[in-house]
DOKOLKE-597020 format. One record per residue (C-alpha): x, y, z; residue in one letter. Coordinates in steps of 0.02 Angstrom, whole numbers. Example, Ala and Ser with C-alpha at 12.3 -4.5 7.8 and 13.67 -1.06 7.14 Angstrom:
residues 2
<east=615 | north=-225 | up=390 | type=A>
<east=684 | north=-53 | up=357 | type=S>
//
This chain:
residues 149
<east=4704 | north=6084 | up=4412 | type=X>
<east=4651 | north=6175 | up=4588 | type=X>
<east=4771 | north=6124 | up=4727 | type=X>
<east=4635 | north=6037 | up=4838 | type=X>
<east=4615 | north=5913 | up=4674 | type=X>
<east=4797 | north=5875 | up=4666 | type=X>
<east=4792 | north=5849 | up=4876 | type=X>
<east=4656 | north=5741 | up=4869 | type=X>
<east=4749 | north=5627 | up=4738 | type=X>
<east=4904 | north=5629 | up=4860 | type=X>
<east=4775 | north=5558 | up=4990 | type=X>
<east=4721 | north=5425 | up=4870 | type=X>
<east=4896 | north=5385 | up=4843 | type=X>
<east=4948 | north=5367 | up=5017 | type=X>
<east=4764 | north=5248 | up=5050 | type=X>
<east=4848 | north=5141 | up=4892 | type=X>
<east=5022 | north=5127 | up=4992 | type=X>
<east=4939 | north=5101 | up=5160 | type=X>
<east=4812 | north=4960 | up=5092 | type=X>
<east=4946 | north=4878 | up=4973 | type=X>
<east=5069 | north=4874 | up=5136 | type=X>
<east=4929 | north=4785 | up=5266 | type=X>
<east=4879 | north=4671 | up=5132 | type=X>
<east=5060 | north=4630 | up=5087 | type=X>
<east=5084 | north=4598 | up=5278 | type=X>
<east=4922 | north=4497 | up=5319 | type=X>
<east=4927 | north=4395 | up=5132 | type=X>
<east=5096 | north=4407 | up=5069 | type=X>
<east=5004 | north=4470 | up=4931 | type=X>
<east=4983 | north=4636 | up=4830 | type=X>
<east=4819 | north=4638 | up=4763 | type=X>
<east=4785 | north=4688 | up=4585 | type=X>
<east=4622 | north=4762 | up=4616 | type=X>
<east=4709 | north=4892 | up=4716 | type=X>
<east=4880 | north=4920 | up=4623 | type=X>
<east=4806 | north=4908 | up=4438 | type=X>
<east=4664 | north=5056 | up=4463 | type=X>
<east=4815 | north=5148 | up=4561 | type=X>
<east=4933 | north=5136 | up=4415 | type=X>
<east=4783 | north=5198 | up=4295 | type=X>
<east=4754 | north=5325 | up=4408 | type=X>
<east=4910 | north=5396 | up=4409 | type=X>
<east=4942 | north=5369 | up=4242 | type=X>
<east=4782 | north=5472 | up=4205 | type=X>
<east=4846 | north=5626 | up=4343 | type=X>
<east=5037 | north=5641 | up=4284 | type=X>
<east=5015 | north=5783 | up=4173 | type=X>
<east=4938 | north=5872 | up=4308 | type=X>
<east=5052 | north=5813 | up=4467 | type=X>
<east=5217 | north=5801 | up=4412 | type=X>
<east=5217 | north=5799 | up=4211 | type=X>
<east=5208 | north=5663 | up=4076 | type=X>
<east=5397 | north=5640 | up=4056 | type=X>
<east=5454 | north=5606 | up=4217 | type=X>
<east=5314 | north=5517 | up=4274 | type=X>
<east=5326 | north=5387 | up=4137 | type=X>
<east=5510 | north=5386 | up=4140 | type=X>
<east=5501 | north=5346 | up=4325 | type=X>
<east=5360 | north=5213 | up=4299 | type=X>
<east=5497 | north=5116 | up=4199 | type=X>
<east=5643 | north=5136 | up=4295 | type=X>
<east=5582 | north=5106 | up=4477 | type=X>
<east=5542 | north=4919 | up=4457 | type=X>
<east=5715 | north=4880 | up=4367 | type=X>
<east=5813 | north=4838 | up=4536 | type=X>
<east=5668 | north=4702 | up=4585 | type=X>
<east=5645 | north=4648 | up=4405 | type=X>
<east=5852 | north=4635 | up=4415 | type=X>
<east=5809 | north=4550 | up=4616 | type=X>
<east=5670 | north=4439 | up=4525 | type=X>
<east=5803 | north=4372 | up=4395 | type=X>
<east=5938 | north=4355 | up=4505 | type=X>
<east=5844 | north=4260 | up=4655 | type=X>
<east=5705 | north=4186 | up=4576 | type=X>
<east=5509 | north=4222 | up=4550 | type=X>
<east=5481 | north=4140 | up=4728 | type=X>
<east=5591 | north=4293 | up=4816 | type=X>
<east=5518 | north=4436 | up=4736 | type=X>
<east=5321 | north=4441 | up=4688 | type=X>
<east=5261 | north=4531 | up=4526 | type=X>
<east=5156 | north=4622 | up=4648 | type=X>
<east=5310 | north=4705 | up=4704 | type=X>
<east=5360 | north=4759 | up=4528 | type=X>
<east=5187 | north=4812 | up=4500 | type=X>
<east=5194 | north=4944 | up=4654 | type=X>
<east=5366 | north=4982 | up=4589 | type=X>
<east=5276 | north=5054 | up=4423 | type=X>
<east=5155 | north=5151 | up=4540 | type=X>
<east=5279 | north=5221 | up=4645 | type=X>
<east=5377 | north=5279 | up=4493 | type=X>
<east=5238 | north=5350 | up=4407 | type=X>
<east=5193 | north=5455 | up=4561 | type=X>
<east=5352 | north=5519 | up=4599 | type=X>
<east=5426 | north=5524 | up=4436 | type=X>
<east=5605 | north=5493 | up=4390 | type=X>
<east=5721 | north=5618 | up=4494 | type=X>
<east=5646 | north=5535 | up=4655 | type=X>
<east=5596 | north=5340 | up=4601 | type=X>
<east=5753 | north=5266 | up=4616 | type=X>
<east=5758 | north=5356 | up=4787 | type=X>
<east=5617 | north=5270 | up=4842 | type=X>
<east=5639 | north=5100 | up=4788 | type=X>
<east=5811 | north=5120 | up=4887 | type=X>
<east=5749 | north=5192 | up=5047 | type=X>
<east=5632 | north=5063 | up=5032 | type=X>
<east=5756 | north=4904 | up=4995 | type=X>
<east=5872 | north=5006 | up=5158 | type=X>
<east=5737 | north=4996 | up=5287 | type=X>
<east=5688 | north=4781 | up=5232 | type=X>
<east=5886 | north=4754 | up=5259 | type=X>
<east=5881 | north=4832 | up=5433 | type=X>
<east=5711 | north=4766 | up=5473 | type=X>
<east=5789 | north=4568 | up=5430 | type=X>
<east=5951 | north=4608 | up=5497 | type=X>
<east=5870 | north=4670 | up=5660 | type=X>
<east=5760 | north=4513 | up=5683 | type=X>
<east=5901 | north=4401 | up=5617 | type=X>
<east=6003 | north=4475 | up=5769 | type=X>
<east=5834 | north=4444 | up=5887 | type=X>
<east=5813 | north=4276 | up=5810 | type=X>
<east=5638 | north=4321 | up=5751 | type=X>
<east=5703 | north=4288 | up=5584 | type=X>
<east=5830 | north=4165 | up=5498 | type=X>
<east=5919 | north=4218 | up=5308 | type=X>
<east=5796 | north=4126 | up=5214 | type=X>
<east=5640 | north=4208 | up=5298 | type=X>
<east=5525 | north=4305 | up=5177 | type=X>
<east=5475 | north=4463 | up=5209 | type=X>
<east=5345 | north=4565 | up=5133 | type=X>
<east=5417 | north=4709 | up=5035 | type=X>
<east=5269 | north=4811 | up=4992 | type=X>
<east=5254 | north=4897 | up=5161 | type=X>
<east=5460 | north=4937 | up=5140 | type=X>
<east=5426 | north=5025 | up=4983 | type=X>
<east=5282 | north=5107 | up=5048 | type=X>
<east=5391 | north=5163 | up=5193 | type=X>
<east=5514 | north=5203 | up=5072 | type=X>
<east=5382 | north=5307 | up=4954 | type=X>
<east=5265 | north=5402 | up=5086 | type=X>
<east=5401 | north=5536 | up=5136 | type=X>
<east=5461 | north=5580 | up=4972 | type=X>
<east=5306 | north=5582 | up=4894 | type=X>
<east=5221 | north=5703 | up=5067 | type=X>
<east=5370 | north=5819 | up=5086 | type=X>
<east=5445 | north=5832 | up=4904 | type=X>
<east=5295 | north=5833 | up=4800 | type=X>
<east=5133 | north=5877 | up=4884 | type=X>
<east=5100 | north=6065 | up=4848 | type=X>
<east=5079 | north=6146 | up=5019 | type=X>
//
């Protein structure tokens, strides 16, 4: 596949994680009509991005640690919309780097609450959205490990 093909599906990736993170913020909601095409999407690419294998592989082990958050806390703490742009993430940067991801991402939503704990914007039973985390999380390893410059 020519390399401005495979950059413009980077793009269309990053538009996913950039909608999915202002929705998550403005709804507390990650909307299927964005997430499911983005998951069929790059289901459909990952022979040509970063290979079948890894890509599916990482599709099924970057939502574990929120499907293991989602048992462990409850279905009110962590949204199937969450675990749904886990899937994405994973298929997009494949298994080497989706664990990565998901971790950066859970990282920066632990500093973010423990900063506005400490500011008293928050309390330990606020909710915060997680999509944008794991989009903050996702956006650097999938733009300086993966896109073909």
């Amino acid at each position: 596949m020519p390399k401005a093909i495979i950059i413009t599906l980077y793009i269309v990736y990053t538009a996913v994680l950039l909608y999915v993170s202002w929705t998550d913020i403005q709804t507390r909601r990650i909307p299927n009509h964005a997430v499911i095409p983005a998951i069929l999407l790059a289901m459909f690419a990952m022979r040509w991005t970063i290979g079948l294998p890894s890509a599916l592989l990482g599709g099924v082990i970057a939502p574990l640690p929120l499907i293991a958050a989602r048992f462990l806390t409850g279905a009110n703490k962590m949204g199937m919309g969450d675990i749904k742009l886990a899937i994405f993430v994973g298929l997009i940067l494949g298994y080497q780097l989706a664990l990565w991801g998901v971790a950066l991402g859970l990282v920066l939503s632990l500093l973010f609450g423990f900063l506005g704990v400490a500011r008293g914007k928050y309390t330990l039973q606020s909710k915060l959205p997680f999509g944008p985390f794991l989009a903050a999380g996702t956006l650097p390893l999938l733009l300086f490990l993966h896109l073909p410059l």
